[in-house]
N, C-alpha and C positions, 0 to 999 in steps of 0.2 A: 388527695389527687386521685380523680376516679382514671382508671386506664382500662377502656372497654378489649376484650377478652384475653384478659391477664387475671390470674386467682390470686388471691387475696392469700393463699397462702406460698404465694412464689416468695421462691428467699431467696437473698444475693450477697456474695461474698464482695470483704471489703474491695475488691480488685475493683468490683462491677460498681462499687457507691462510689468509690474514687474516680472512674472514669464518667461515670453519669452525672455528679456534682463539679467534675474538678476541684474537689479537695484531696491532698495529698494522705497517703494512708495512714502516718505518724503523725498526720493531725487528727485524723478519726480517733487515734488510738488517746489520742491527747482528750480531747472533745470527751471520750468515754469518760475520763476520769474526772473532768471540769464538771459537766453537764448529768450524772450515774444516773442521776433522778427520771431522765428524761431519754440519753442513751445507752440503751444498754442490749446490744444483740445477744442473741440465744449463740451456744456454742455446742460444738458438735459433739462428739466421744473423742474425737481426736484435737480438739479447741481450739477445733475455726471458728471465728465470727461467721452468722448466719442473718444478715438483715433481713427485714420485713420492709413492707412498701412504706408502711407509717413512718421506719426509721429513715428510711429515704428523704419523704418529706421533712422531719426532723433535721437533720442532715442541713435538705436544705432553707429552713427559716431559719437554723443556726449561722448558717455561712451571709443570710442576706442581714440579720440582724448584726455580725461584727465589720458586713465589709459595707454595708449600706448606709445602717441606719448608726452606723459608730459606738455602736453600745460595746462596756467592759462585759468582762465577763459575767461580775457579779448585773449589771443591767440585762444581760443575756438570760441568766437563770430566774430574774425577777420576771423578764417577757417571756418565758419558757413556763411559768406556773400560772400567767392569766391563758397563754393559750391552750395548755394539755394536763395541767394537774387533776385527776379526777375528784380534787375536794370541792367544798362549796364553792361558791366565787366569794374572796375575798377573803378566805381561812387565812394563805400561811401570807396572804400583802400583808394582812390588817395586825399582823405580829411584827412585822418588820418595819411598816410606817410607822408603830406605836414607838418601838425602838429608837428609829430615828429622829421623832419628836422628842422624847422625853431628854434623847441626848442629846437636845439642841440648846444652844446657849441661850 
């Protein structure tokens, strides 16, 4: 999400992601642990969560992906790795649909 004159290194505390999403903050905190891969804010000296705008958006494909499109969680982190992982495309799918084939009856 481009937001014309806003820096890209403006950082927002969970108060500011919770009110901008409407996700509750011991869901974010939750979401950190579910999602590590994908969310994870920088923390200060004294260990506040520091988002960034990315995590923001994060944030929110994570919330439209379980309240929209009904994905679990494990569906959540498989649509979390085709849109932000920075490996190939098809690195860590093409291990987990092999998984799932070969353990199929």
């Amino acid at each position: 999400m481009k937001m014309p004159g806003v820096s890209r290194n403006l950082m927002l505390t969970i108060d500011q992601i919770s009110q901008l999403t409407g996700v509750r903050k011991s869901t974010l905190r939750y979401w950190e642990k579910s999602f590590d891969h994908f969310l994870n804010p920088a923390r200060t000296p004294s260990n506040r969560r520091e988002y960034t705008l990315e995590d923001l958006e994060r944030v929110r494909t994570i919330k439209r992906l379980l309240e929209k499109d009904h994905l679990t969680s494990r569906g959540v982190r498989l649509r979390l790795v085709e849109l932000f992982a920075k490996e190939p495309p098809g690195g860590p799918r093409r291990k987990i649909e092999s998984k799932q084939v070969s353990g199929s009856p």
